[in-house]
C-alpha positions as CSV (number, residue, x, y, z in Angstrom):
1,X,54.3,79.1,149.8
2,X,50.4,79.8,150.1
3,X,47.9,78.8,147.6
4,X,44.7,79.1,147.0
5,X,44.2,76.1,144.9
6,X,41.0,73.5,146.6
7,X,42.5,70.4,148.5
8,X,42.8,67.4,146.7
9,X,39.3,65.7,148.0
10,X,37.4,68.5,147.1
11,X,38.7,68.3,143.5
12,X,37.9,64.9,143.4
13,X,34.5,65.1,144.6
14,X,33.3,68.1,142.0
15,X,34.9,66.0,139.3
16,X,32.8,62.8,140.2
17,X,29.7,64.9,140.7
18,X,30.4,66.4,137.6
19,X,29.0,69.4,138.1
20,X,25.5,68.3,137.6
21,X,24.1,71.7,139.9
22,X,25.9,74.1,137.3
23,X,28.7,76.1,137.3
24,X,30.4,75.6,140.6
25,X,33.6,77.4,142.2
26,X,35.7,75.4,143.4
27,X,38.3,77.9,145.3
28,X,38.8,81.4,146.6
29,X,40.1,81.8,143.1
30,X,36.6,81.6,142.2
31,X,37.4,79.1,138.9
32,X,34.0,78.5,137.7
33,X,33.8,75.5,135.7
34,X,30.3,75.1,133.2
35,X,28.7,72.1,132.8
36,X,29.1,70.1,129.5
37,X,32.5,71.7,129.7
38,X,34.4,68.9,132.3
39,X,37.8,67.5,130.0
40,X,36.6,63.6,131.3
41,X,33.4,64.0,130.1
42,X,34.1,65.5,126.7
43,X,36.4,62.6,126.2
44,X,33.5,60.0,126.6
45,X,31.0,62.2,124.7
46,X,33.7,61.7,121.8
47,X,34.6,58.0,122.3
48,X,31.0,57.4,122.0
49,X,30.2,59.2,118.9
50,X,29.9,56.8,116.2
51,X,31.0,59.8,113.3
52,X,34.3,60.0,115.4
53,X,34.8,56.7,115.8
54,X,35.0,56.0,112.3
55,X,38.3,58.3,112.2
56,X,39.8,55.6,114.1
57,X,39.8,53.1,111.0
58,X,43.1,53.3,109.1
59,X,41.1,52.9,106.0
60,X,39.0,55.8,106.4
61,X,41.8,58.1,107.0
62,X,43.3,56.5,104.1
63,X,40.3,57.6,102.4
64,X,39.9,60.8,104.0
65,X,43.6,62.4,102.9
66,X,43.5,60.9,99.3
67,X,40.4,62.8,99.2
68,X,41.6,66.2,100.2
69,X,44.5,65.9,98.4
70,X,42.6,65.3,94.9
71,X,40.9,68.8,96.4
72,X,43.9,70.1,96.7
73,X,45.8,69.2,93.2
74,X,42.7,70.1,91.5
75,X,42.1,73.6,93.1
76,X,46.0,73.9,92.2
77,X,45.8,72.9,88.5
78,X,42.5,75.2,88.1
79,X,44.6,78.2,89.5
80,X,47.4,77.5,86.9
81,X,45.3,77.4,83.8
82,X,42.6,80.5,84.7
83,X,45.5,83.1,85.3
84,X,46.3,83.2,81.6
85,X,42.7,82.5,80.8
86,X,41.5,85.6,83.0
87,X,44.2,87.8,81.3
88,X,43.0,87.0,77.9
89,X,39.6,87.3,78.9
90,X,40.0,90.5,80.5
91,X,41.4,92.2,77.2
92,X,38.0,93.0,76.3
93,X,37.1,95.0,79.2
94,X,40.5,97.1,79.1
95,X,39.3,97.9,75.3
96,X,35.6,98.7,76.2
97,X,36.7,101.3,79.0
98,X,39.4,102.5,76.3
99,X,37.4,103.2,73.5
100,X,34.7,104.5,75.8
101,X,36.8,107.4,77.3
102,X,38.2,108.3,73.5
103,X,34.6,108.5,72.0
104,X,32.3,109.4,74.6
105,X,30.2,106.6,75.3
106,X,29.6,104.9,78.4
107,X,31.5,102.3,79.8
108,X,28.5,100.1,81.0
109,X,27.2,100.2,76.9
110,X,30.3,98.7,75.5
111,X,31.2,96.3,78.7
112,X,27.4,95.1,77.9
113,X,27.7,94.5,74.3
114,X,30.8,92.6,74.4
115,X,29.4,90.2,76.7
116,X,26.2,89.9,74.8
117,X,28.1,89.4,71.8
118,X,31.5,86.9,73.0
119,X,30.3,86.2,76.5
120,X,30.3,82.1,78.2
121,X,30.1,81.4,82.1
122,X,33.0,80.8,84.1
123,X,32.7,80.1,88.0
124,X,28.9,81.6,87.3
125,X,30.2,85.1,85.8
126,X,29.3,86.4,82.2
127,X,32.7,86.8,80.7
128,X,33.8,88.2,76.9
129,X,36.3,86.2,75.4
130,X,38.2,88.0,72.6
131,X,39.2,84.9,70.3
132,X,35.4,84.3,69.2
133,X,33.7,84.4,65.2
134,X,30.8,83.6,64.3
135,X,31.3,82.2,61.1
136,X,28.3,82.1,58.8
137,X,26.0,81.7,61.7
138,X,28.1,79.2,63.5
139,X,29.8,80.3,66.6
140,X,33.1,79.3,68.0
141,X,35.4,80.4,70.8
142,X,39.3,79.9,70.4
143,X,42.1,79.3,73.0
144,X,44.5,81.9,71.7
145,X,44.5,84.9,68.7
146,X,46.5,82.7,66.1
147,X,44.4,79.6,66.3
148,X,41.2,82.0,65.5
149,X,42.6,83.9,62.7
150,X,43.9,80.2,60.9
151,X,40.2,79.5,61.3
152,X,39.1,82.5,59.5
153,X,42.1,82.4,56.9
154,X,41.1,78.6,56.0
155,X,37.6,79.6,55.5
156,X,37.9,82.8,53.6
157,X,40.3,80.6,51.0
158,X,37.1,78.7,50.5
159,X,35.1,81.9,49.9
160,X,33.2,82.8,53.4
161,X,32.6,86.4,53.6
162,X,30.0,87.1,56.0
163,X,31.4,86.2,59.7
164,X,32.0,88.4,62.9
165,X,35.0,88.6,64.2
166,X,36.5,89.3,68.1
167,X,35.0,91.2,71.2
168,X,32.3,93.2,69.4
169,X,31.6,90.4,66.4
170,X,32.3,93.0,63.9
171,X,30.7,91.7,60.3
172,X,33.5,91.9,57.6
173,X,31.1,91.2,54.9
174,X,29.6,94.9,56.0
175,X,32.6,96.5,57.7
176,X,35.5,94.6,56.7
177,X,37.0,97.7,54.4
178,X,37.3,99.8,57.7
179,X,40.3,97.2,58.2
180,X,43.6,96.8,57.0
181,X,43.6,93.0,57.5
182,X,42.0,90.5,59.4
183,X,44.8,90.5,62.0
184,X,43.3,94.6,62.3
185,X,40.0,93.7,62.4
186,X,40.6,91.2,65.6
187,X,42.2,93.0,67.4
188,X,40.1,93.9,70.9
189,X,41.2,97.3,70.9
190,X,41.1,98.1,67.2
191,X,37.5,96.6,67.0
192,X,36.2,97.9,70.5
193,X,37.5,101.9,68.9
194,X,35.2,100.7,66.1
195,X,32.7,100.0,67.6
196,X,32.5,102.6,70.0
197,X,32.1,105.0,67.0
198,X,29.7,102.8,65.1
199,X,27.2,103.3,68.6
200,X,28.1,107.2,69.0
201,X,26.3,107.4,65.7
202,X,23.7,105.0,66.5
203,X,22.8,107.0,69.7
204,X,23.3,110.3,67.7
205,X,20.0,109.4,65.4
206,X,18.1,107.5,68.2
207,X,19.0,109.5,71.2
208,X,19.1,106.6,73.2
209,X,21.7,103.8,74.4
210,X,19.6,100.9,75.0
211,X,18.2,101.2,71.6
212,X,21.5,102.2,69.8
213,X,22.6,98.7,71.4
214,X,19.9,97.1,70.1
215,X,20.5,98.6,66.4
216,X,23.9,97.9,66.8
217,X,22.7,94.1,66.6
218,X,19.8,94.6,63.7
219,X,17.7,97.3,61.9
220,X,14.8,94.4,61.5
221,X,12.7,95.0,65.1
222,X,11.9,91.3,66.2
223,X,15.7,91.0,65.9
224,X,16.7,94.2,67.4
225,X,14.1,94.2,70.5
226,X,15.3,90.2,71.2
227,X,18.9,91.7,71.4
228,X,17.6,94.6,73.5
229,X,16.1,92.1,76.1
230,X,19.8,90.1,76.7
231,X,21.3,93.5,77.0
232,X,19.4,95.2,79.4
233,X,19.6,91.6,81.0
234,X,23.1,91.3,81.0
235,X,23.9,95.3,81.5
236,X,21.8,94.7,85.2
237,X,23.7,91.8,85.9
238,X,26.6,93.8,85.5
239,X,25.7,96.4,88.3
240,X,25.8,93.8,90.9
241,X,29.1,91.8,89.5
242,X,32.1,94.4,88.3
243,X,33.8,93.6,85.0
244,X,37.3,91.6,85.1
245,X,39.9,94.0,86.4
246,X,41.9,96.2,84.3
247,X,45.1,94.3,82.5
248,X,47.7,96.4,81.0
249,X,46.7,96.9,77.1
250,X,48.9,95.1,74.1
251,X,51.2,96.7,71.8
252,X,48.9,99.5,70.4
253,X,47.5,97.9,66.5
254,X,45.0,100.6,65.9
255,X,45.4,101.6,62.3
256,X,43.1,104.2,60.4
257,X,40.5,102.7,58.5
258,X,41.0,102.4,54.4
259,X,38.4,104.9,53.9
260,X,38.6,107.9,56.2
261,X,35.1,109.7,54.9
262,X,33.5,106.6,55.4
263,X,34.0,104.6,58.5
264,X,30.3,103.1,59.1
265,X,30.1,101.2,55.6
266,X,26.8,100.0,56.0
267,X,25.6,102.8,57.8
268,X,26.8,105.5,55.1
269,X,26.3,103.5,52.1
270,X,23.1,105.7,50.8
271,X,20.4,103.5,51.8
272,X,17.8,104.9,53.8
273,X,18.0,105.5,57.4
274,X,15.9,103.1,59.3
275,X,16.7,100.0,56.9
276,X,20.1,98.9,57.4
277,X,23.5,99.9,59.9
278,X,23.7,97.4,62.3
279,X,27.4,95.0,62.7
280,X,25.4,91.9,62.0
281,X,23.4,92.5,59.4
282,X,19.4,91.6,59.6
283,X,19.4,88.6,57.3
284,X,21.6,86.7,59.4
285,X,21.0,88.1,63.0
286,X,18.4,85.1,63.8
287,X,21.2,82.6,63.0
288,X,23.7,83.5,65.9
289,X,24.9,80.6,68.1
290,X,26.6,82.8,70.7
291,X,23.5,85.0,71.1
292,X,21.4,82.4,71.9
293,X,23.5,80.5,74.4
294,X,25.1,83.7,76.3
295,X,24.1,82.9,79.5
């Protein structure tokens, strides 16, 4: 059977030259071979390499896999606890975009504010997080709904009234009759309905939705254009990083509020417009632990 394949001496002699005139054909095949390339000399190139020699040392593979796998185990446990985490997390989102297609105000306004108002970094991202008060100007974040409203059950027994409660920090002192209970009043998709109609008629007198978000926040201007800064801030950070995706919404809790002719308490309560309507109210809105540290 022909072949084509070079004799044995002329293999030999292009290996020991090792190919130091380039690439070099070395039948009518026309194999061309490039230099660097040669099998034998890649093998020396490696046995001399002091970074792979180390790899030869039983200790530092030793070292090597119990490495990786603390990277593994540790990737693995993070995986386990942020699924739940993201869920949660995500439940203010599916409210915002809720509330904003019932009432007519933008998504972008409402996916802003809560962020603003609940939100901490996780893997770098701005996130809302619904379990969060702010009780009498100290803020706190819980892990799950129950362990929040015990909070806010313990301290009302001792006579707090003035805290802000879930994904848009609704003030019960000022809004708290809109509720049926405090169980109403945190729930993301009961407060983020609120609060949806509390801008509408924030942007319907200022004609604006930067500055209904700002009022939304405070009446009393250093207050309201500080809060008007992070928003804008954290409403262009979220063109360039989407909100959490959409998670299917909890058993509907959204009750009418006590006093149908007057759902904006504090913005209906007779006082003159300019003064007062804002979900924190102005004497308290430079005391606000999650504003300051939201990102």
């Amino acid at each position: 059977m022909a072949s084509d394949a070079a004799p044995h001496g002329v293999r030999k002699r292009f290996s020991n030259e090792r190919l130091r005139s380039g690439t070099v054909c070395t039948s009518a095949a026309a194999t061309f071979i490039a230099p660097g390339r040669h099998p034998r000399t890649n093998r020396t190139e490696a046995a001399n390499d002091p970074s792979r020699r180390r790899w030869r040392s039983p200790v530092h593979r030793r070292r090597a896999f119990a490495s990786l796998l603390r990277r593994i185990l540790c990737a693995w446990l993070l995986s386990c606890s942020y699924g739940p985490a993201a869920s949660e997390a995500a439940r203010c989102d599916s409210a915002a975009r809720t509330a904003a297609a019932a009432e007519g105000v933008p998504a972008e306004v409402l996916l802003a504010i809560t962020r603003v108002e609940t939100g901490r970094r996780q893997a770098g991202i701005l996130t809302p997080w619904p379990w969060t008060v702010n009780m009498e100007g100290e803020g706190r974040w819980f892990p799950d709904r129950a362990s929040m409203l015990d909070y806010v059950a313990h301290h009302v027994s001792r006579g707090a009234t003035s805290f802000d409660l879930g994904c848009f920090q609704i003030n019960h002192r000022w809004h708290g009759d809109a509720f049926r209970s405090l169980d109403d009043m945190a729930d993301p998709e009961t407060g983020a309905l609120y609060a949806a109609r509390f801008l509408k008629s924030l942007h319907a007198e200022t004609g604006d939705w930067t500055a209904a978000a700002a009022a939304y926040h405070s009446r009393t201007p250093v207050h309201a254009q500080r809060y008007r800064k992070r928003y804008v801030s954290v409403r262009a950070e979220l063109a360039h990083r989407p909100p959490l995706p959409k998670t299917p919404p909890a058993p509907p809790a959204v009750t009418p509020p006590r006093d149908a002719a007057n759902r904006f308490p504090l913005l209906l309560s007779g006082e003159a417009p300019g003064v007062a309507g804002s979900l924190v109210p102005a004497g308290l809105a430079g005391v606000r632990p999650l504003f300051a540290a939201g990102g």
